[in-house]
N, C-alpha and C positions, 0 to 999 in steps of 0.2 A: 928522689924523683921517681914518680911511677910507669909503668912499662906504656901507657897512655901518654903520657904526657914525652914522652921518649920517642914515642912515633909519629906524635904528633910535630914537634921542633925539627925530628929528619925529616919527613912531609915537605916541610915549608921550607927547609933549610933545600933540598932538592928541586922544588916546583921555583923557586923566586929568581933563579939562573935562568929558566926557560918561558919565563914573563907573564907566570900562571901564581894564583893566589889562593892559599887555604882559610877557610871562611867555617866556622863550627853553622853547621846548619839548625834554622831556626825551626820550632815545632809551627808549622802552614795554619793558619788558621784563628793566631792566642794572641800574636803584635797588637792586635788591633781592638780587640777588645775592652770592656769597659774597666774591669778589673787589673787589665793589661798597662792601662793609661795610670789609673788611680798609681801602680805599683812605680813605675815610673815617675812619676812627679813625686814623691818619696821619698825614691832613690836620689832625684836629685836634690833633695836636701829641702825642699818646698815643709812648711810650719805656721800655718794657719793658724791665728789664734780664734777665728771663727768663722764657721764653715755655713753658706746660707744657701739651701736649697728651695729655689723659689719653681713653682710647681712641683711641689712635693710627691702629690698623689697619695701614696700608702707608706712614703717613707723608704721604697724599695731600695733606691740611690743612696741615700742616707745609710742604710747598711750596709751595705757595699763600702761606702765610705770611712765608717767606723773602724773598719779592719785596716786600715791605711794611717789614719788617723783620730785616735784615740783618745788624745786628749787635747781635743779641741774641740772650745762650743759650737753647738747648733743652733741654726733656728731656719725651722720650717714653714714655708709658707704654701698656704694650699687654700683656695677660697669655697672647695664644695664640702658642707657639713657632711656629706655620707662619710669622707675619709676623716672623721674626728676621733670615734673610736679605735681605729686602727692606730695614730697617732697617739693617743693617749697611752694605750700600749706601748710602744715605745717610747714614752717620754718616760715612762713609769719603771722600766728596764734599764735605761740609760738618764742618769741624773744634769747629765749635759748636756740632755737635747731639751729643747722647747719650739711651741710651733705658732703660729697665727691663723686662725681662719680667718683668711682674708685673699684677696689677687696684690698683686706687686702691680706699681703704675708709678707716673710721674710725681704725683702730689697724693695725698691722700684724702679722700671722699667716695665715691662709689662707682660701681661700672656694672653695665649690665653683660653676663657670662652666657653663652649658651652653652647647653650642658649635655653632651653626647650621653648615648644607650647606654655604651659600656665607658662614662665615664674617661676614659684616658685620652680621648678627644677631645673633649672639652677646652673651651678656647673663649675669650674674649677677641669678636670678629667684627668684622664691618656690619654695620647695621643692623646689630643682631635684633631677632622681633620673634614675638611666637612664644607658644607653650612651652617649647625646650627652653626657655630662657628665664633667668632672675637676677634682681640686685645684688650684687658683692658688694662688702667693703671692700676699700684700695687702702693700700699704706704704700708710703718709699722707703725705697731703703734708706734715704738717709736720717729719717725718723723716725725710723723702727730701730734700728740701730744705738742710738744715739737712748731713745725712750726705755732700751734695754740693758745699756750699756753692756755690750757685746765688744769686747777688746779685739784690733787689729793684731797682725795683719788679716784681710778678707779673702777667703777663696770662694768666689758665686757662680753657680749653678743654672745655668736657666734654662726649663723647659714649658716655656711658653707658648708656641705655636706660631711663633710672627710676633709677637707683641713685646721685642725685646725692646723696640727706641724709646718707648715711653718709660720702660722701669729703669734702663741707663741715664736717660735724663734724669730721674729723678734718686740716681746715685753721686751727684758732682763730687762730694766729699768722701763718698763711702771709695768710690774711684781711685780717689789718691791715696788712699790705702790698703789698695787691692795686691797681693802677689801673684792671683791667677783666678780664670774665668772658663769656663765652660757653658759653651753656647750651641744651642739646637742650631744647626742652618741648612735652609733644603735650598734647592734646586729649580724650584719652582714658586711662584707667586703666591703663596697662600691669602693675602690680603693686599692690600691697594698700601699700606705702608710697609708690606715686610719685604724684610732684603733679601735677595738671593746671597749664596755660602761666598761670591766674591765680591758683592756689594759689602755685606756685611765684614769681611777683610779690609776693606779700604777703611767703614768706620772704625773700625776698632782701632785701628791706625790715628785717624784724627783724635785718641781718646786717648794716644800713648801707648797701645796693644800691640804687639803682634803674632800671629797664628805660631804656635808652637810643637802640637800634636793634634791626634784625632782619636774619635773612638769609634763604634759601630756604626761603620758608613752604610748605608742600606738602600736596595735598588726595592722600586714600587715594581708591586706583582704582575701589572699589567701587559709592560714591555719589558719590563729589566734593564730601566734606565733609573741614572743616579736620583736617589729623592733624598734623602738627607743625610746628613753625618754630626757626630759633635765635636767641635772646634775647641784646642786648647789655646788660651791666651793669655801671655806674661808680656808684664810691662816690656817697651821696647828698650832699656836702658839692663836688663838681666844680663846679668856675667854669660848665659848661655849664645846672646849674639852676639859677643865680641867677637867668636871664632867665625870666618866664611867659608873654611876648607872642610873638607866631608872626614877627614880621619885629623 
């Protein structure tokens, strides 16, 4: 036993008589983070047998993710062609990712996208119309899947912008073989169908979810009021809520 951990035990062994608790402190600022979350679901034993990152973008999440989980499939979904060569890159580096240029949606057919300046906005929106805007293909997950034969269990990714009810609709099967979800959720109304971060808790609930963790909650620069966070969610039947006590 080292002269640390010696000080430690007397520490506690002294402060627990006078109704005080030694607690190792946490470095401020790394809980919450996105890499933070990944390490965590890991740790707890979480094994994906494919990992589907739907709004892809350039893959960034995807690598982050790699380091967590290595061997497990990918499949990317991203519907603006600018991010193709970036993806192709990584497909080309890693033999177990692959991707679709396409949006994720209920059924598969097509959707019109409007497509921000810098790209990372971009969204399928209420009545989108105008020059920013083009036809996507759509696929669902549960036929992409299935089309790919991509082996469960499923851990899915969504950063969509609002437009999560219609790609979970169009996951009914892929659902029941999901072990964990990661979902964009703001604060605010983004569109006339998206949920706010506790609307979106109750559905995930109807879906057999429950909220588990979080990762980079983030306040809009305006006021520094909450605008979105991303939500972890494992099925409600996970060894993790059998326990309701905090220690």
């Amino acid at each position: 036993m080292n002269l640390r951990t010696i000080l430690w035990k007397t520490a506690k062994r002294v402060l627990h008589p006078l109704g005080f608790e030694l607690r190792a402190r946490k470095p401020e600022g790394t809980q919450f983070t996105m890499e933070a979350m990944l390490a965590r679901a890991a740790a707890r034993g979480t094994r994906p047998g494919t990992i589907v990152d739907i709004g892809a973008a350039a893959g960034r999440w995807t690598q982050k993710c790699l380091n967590h989980f290595p061997d497990a499939r990918y499949l990317l979904i991203e519907p603006l062609e600018e991010r193709r060569s970036e993806l192709e890159k990584l497909r080309a580096r890693f033999p177990n990712v692959e991707f679709a240029t396409a949006a994720a949606g209920e059924k598969p057919g097509e959707a019109v996208l409007s497509v921000a300046s810098d790209l990372d906005g971009s969204g399928i929106y209420d009545n989108a119309r105008g020059a920013n805007t083009r036809t996507v293909p759509v696929v669902s997950l549960d036929t992409e899947l299935v089309k790919r034969a991509l082996p469960g269990p499923y851990f899915l990714k969504f950063d969509t912008h609002g437009f999560e009810l219609p790609i979970l609709a169009g996951a009914t099967a892929t659902l029941r073989q999901t072990t964990m979800l990661l979902l964009e959720a703001y604060n605010f109304q983004l569109t006339a169908n998206c949920l706010r971060f506790h609307e979106l808790c109750a559905h995930m609930e109807t879906l057999g979810f429950r909220c588990a963790d979080l990762a980079d909650p983030m306040l809009r620069p305006r006021d520094n009021l909450f605008w979105q966070v991303d939500l972890v969610f494992l099925p409600k039947d996970a060894p993790a809520f059998t326990a309701s006590t905090y220690v």
